[in-house]
Residue frames as qw, qx, qy, qz and C-alpha x, y, z in Angstrom:
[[0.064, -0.722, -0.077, -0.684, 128.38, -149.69, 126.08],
 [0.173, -0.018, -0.713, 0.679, 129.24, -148.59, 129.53],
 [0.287, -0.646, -0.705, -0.060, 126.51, -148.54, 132.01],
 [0.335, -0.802, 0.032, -0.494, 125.86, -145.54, 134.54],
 [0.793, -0.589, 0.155, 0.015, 126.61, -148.05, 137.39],
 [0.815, -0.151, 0.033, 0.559, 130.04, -148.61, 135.79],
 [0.338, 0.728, 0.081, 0.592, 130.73, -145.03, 134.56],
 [0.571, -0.770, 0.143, -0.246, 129.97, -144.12, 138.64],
 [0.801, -0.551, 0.089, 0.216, 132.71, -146.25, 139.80],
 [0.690, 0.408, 0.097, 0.590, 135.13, -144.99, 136.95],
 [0.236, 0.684, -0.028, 0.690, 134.57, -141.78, 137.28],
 [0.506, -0.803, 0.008, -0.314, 133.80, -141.22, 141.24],
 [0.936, -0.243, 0.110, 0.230, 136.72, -143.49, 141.77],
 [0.486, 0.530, 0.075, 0.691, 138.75, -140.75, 139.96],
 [0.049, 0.715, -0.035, 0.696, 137.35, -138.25, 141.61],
 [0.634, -0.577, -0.514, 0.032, 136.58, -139.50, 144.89],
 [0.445, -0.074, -0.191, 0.872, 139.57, -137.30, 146.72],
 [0.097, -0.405, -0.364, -0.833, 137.33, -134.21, 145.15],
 [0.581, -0.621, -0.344, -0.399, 134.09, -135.04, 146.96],
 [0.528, -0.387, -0.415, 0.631, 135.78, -135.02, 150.57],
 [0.261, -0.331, -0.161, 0.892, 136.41, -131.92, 150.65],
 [0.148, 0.401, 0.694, 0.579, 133.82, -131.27, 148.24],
 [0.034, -0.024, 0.354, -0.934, 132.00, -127.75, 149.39],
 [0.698, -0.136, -0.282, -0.644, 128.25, -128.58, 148.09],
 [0.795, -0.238, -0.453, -0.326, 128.33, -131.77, 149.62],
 [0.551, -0.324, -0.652, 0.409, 129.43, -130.40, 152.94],
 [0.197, -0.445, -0.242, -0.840, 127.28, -127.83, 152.59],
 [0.028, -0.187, -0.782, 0.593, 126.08, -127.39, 156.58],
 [0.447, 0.150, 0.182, -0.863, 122.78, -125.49, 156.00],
 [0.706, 0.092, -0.493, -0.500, 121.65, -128.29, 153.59],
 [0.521, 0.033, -0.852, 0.044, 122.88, -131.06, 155.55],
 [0.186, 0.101, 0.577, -0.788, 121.30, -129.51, 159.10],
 [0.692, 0.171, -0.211, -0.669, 118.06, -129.87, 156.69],
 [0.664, 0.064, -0.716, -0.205, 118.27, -133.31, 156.01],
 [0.253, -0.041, -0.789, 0.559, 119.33, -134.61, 159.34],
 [0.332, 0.060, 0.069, -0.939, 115.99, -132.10, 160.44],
 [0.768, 0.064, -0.125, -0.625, 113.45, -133.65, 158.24],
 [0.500, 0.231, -0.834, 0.029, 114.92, -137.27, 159.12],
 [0.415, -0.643, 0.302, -0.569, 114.54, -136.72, 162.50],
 [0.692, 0.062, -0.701, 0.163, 116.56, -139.83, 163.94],
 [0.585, -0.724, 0.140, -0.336, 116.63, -140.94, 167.50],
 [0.166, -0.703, 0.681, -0.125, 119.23, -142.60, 169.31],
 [0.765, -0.089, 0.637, -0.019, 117.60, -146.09, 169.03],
 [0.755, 0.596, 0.111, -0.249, 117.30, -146.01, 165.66],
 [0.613, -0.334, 0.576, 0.425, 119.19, -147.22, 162.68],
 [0.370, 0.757, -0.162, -0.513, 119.89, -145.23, 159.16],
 [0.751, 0.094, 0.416, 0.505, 121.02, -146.77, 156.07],
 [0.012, 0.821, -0.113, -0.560, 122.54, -143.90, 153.38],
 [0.764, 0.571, 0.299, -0.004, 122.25, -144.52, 150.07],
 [0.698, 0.480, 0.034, 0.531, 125.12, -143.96, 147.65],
 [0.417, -0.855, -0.070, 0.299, 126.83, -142.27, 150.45],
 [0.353, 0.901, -0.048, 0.247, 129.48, -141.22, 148.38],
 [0.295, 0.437, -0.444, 0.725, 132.63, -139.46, 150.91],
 [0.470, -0.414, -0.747, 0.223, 129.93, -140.26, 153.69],
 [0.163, -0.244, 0.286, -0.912, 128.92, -136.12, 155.02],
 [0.604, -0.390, -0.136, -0.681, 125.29, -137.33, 155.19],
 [0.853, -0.179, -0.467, 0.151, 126.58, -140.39, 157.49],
 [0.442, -0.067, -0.428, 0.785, 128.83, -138.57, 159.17],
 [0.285, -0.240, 0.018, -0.928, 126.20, -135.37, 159.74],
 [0.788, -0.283, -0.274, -0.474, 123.09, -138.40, 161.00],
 [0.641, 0.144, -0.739, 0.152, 125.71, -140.36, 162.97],
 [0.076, 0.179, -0.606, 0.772, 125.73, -138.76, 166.39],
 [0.535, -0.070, 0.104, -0.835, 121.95, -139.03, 166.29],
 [0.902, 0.088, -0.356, -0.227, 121.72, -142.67, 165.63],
 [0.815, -0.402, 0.418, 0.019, 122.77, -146.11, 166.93],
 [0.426, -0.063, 0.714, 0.552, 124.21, -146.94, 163.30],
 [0.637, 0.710, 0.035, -0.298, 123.85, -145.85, 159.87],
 [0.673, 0.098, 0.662, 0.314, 125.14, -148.14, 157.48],
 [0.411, 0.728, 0.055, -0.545, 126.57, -146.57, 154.52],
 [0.786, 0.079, 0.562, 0.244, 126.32, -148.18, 151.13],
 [0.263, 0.861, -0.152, -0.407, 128.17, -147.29, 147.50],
 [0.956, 0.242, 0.147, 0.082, 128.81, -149.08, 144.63],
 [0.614, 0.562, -0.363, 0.418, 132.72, -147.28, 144.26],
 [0.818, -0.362, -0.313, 0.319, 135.38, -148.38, 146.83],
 [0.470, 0.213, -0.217, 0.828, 137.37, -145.80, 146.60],
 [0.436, -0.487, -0.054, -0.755, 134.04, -143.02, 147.72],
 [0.845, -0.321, -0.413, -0.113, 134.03, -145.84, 150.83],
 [0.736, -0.086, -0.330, 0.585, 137.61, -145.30, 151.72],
 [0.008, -0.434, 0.133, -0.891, 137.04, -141.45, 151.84],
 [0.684, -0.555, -0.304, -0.363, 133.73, -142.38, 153.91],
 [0.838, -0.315, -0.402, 0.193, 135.88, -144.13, 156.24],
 [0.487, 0.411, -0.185, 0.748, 138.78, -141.71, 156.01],
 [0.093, -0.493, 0.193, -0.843, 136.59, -138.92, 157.63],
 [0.555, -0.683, 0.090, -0.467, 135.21, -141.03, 160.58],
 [0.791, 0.026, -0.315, 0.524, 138.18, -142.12, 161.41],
 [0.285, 0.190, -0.220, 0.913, 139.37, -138.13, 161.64],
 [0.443, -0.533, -0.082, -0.716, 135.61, -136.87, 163.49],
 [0.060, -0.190, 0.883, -0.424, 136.37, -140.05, 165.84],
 [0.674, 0.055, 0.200, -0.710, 132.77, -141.51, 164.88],
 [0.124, -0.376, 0.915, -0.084, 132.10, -145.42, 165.58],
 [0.561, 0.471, 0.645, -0.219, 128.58, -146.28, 164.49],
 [0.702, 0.560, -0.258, -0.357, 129.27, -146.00, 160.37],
 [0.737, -0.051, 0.643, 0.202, 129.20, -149.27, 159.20],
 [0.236, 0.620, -0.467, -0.584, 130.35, -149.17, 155.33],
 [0.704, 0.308, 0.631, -0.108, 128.95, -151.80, 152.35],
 [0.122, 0.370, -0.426, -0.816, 129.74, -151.76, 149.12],
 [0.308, 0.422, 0.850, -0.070, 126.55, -152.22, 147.03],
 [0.091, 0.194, 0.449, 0.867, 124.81, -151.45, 144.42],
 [0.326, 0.192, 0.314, -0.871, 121.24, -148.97, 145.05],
 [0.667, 0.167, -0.400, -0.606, 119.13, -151.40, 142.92],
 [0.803, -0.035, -0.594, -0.031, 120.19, -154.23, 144.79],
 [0.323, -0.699, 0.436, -0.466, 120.36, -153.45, 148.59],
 [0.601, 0.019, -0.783, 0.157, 121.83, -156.64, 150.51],
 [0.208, -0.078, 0.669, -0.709, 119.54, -156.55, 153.84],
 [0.090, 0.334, 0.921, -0.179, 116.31, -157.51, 154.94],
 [0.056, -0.593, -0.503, -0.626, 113.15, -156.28, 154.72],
 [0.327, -0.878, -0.228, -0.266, 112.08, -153.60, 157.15],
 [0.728, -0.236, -0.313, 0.563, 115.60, -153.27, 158.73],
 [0.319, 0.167, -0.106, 0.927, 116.00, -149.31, 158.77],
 [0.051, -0.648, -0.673, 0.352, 113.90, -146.45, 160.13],
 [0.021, -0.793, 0.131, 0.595, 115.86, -143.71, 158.60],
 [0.700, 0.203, 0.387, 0.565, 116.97, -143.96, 154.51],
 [0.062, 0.822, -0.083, -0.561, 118.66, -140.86, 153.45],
 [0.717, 0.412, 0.483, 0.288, 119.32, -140.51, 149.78],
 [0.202, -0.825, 0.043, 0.526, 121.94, -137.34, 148.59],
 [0.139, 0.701, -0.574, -0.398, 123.31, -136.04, 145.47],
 [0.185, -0.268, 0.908, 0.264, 123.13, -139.36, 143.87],
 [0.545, 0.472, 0.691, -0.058, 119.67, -140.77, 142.37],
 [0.410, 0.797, -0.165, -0.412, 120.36, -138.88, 139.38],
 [0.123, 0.536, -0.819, -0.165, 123.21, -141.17, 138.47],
 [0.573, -0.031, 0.750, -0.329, 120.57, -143.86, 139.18],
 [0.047, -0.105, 0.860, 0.497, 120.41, -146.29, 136.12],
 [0.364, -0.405, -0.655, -0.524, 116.39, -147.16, 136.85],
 [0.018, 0.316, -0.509, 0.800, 115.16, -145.33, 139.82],
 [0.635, -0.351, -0.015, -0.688, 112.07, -147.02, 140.61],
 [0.930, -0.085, -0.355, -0.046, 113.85, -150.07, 141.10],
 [0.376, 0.340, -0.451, 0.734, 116.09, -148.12, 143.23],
 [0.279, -0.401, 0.103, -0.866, 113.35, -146.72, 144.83],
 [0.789, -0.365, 0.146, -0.472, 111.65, -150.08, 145.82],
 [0.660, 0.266, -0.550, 0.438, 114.74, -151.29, 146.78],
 [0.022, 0.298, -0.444, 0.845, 114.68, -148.40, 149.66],
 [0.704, -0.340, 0.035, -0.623, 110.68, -148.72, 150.23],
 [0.811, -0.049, -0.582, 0.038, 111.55, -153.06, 151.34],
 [0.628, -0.100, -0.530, 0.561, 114.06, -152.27, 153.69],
 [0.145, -0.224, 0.390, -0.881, 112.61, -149.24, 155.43],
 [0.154, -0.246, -0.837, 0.463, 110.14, -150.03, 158.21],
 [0.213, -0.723, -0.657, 0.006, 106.57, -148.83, 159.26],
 [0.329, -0.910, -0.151, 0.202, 106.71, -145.42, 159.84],
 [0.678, -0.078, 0.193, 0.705, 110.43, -144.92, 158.64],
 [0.067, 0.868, -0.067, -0.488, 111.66, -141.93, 156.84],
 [0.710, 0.089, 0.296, 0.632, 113.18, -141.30, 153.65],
 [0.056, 0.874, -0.050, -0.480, 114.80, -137.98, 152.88],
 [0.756, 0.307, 0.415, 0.402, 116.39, -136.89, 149.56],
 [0.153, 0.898, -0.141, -0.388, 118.23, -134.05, 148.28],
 [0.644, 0.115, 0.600, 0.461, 119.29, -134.36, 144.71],
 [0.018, -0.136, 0.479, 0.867, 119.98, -132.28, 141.35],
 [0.295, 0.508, 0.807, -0.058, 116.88, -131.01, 139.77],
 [0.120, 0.154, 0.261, 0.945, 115.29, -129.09, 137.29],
 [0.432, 0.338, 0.332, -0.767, 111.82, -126.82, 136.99],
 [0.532, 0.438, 0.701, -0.185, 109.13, -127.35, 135.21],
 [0.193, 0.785, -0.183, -0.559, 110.29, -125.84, 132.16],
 [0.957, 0.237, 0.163, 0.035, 110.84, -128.11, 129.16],
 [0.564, 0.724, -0.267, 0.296, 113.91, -125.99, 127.60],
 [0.368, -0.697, 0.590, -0.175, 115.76, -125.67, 131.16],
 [0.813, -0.338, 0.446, -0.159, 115.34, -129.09, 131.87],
 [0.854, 0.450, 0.084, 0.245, 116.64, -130.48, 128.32],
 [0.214, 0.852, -0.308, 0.365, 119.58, -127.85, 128.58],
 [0.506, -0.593, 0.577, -0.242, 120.85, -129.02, 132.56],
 [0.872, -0.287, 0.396, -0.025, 120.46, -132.54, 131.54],
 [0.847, 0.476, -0.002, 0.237, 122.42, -132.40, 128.69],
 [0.018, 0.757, -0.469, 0.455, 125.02, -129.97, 130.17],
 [0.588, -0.539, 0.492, -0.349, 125.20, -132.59, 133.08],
 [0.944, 0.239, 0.205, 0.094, 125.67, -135.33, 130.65],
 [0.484, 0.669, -0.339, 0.450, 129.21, -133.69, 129.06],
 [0.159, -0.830, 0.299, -0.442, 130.07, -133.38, 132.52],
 [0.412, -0.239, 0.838, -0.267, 129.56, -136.73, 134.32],
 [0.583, 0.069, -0.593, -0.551, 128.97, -139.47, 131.52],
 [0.095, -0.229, -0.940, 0.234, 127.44, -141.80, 134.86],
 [0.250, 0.159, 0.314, -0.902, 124.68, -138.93, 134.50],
 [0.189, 0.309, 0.825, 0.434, 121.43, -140.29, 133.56],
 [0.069, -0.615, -0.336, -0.710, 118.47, -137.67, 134.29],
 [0.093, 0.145, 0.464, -0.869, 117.70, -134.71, 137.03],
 [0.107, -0.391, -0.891, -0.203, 114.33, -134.94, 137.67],
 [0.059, 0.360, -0.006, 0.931, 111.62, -132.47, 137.95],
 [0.384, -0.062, 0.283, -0.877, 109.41, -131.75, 141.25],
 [0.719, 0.061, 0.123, -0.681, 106.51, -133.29, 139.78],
 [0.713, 0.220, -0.655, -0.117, 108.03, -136.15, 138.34],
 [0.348, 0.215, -0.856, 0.317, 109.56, -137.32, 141.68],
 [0.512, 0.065, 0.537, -0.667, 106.33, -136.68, 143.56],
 [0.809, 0.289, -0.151, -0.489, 104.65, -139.06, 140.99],
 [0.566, 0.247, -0.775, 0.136, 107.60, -141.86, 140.96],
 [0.122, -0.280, 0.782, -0.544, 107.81, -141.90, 144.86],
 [0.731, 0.075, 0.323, -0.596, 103.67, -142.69, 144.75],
 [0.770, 0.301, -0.440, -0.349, 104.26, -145.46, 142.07],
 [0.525, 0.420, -0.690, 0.268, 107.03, -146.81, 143.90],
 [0.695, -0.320, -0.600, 0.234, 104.87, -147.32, 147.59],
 [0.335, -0.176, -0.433, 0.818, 105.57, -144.07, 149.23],
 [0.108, -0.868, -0.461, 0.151, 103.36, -141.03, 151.16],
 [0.583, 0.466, 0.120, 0.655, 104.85, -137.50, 149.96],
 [0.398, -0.761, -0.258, 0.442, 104.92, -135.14, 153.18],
 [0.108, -0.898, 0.009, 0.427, 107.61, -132.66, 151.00],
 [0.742, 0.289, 0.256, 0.548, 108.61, -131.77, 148.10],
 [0.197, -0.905, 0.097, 0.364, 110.97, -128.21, 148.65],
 [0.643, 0.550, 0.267, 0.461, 112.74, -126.96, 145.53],
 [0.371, -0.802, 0.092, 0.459, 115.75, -124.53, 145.47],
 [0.481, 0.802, -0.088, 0.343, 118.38, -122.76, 143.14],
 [0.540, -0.663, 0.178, 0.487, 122.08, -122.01, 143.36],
 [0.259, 0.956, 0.002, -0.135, 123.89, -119.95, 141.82],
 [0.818, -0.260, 0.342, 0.383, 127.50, -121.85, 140.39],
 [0.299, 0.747, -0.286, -0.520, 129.71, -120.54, 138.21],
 [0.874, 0.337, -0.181, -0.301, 130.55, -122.87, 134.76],
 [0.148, 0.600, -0.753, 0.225, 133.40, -124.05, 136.06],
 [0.450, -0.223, 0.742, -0.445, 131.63, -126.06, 138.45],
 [0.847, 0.371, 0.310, -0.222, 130.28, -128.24, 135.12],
 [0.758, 0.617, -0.207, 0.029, 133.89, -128.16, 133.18],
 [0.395, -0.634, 0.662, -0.051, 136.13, -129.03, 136.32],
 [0.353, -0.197, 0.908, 0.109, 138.09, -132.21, 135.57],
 [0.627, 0.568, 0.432, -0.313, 136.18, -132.40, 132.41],
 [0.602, 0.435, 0.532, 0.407, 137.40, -133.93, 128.55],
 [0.022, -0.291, 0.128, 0.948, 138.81, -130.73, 126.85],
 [0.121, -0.277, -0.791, -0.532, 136.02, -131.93, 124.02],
 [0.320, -0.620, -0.689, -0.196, 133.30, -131.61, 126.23],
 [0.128, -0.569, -0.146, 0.799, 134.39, -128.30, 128.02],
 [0.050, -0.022, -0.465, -0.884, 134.10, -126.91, 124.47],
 [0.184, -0.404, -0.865, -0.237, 130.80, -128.62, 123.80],
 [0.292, -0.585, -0.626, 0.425, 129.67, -127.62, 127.47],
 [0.059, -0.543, 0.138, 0.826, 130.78, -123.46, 126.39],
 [0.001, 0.013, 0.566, 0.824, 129.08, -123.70, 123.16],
 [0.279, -0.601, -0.741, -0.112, 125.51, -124.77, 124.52],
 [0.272, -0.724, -0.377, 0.509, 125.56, -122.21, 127.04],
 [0.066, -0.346, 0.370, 0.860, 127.17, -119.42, 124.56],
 [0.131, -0.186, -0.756, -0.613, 124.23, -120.28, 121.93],
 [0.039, -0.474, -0.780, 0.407, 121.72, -119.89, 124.85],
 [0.025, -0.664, -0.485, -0.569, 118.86, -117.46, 123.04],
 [0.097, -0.446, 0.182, -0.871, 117.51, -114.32, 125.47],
 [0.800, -0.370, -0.048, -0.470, 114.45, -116.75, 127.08],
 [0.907, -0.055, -0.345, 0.233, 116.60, -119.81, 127.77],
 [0.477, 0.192, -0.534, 0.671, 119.37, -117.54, 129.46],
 [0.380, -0.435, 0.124, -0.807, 116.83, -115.22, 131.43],
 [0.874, -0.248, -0.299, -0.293, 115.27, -118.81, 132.27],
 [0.898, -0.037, -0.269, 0.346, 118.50, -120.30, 133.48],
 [0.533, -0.822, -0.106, 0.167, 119.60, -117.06, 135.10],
 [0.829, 0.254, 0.089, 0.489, 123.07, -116.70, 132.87],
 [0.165, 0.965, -0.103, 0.175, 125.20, -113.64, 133.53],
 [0.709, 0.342, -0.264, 0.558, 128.62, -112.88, 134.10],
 [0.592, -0.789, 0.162, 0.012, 130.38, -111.60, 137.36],
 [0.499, -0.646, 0.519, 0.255, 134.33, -110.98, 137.14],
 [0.175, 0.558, -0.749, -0.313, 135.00, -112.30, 133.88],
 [0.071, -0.202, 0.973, -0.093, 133.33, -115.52, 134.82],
 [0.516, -0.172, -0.371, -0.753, 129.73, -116.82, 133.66],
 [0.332, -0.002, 0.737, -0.589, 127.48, -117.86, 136.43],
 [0.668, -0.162, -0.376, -0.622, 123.68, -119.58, 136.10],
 [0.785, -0.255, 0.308, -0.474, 121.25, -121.90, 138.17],
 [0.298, 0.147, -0.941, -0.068, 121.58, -124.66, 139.05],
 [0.737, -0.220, -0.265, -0.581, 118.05, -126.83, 140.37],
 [0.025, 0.178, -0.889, 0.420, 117.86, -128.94, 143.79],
 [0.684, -0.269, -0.528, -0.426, 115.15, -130.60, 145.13],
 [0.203, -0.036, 0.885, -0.418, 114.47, -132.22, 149.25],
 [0.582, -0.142, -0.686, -0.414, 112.07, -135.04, 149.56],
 [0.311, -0.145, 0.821, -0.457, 110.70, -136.39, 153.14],
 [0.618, -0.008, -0.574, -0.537, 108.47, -139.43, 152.06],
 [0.497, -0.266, 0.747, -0.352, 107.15, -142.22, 154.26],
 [0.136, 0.041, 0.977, 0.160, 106.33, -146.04, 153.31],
 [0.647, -0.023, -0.280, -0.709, 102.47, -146.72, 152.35],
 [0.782, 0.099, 0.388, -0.478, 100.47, -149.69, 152.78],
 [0.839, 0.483, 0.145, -0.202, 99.61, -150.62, 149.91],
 [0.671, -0.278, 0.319, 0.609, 102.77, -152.25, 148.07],
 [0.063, 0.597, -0.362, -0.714, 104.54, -150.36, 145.09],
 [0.841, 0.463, 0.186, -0.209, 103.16, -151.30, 141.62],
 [0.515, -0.518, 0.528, 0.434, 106.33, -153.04, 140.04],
 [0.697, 0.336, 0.578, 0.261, 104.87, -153.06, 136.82],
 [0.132, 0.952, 0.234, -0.149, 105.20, -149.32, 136.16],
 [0.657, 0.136, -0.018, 0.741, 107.46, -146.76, 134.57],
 [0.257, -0.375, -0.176, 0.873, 108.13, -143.66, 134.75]]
């Protein structure tokens, strides 16, 4: 059975062209957030988690001495590189590596940023104190990632719609859950800032398995009156729209270490 961590390099390694240019995830208003609640200084030094096509590296670079960005598919590495080559930016170093197994020291960063990607994480607390080792006293970690509400039918509905879509998906997580993991996992929780967009369905059956476009249009077509009111479903132009669930995170390290014996 394929893993997540190999399904990510299949499929992002397909798509990887896609995300460049990819409007959500060079989305300025979010990424002026992140960079914000990071707050980096010029000495400092960022690492970026499953940087992906590298915006949040390229958006933290000018503010840093280096940010080091790491991702387990080569091809999402070569875009990384691609675009700070064309912004002319000389402090992203680039690593390929898996987020469960970070290849540095302990305390080497000040800044870990973490985007659009810990959903696709295979076992996020061991992702998570992967990040809490190598960030420093005082560091930062920000996050902005897919998420659902507190709602049992949404959330079962997105992640399964998000499964048919990207089989490296394993689960969007809600609010409360990630303010519980982060404490399990060794971190203080300074913010946890939930949001909604509005996408239309396209943006869950692009470059998607006719089989599972169907699938993806029959769940959402079977949606009952409470589940679509919940999820916001209506139609504009011929085209069916609904929420989609986000989450930012600013956490800092703890004391006390992370309990490694826990789950979720």
């Amino acid at each position: 059975m394929e893993t997540p961590e190999r399904a990510a390099q299949r499929i992002f390694g397909e798509r990887s062209a896609f995300y460049a240019g990819s409007p959500v995830h060079k989305d300025p208003e979010v990424l002026k957030h992140v960079i914000g609640l990071a707050a980096p200084r010029i000495d400092e030094i960022a690492l970026d988690v499953a940087t992906g096509s590298g915006h949040t590296a390229a958006a933290l670079a000018p503010h840093l001495a280096n940010v080091v960005c790491v991702d387990i598919t080569r091809q999402m590495l070569a875009q990384a590189e691609k675009m700070a080559i064309e912004l002319g930016i000389h402090n992203m170093t680039l690593c390929l590596a898996d987020a469960h197994e970070l290849p540095f020291h302990d305390n080497e960063f000040d800044i870990v940023t973490c985007r659009r990607a810990p959903h696709h994480f295979s076992d996020l607390m061991e992702a998570l104190r992967e990040i809490r080792r190598v960030l420093r006293s005082g560091g930062r970690l920000v996050i902005d990632d897919r998420s659902v509400p507190e709602d049992d039918s949404v959330d079962s509905c997105m992640n399964q719609l998000d499964r048919l879509h990207d089989a490296s998906h394993v689960r969007e997580y809600r609010p409360s859950e990630w303010r519980r993991i982060l404490a399990k996992c060794g971190f203080r929780v300074d913010l946890v800032e939930p949001y909604s967009k509005r996408l239309p369905l396209t943006s869950l059956t692009t470059d998607v398995s006719p089989k599972n476009v169907d699938r993806i249009r029959e769940i959402v077509d079977g949606l009952n009156c409470n589940q679509r009111k919940a999820m916001n479903v209506t139609q504009r132009g011929g085209e069916v729209y609904l929420n989609h669930w986000y989450v930012t995170l600013l956490a800092h390290p703890t004391e006390a270490q992370p309990d490694d014996t826990s789950s979720y």
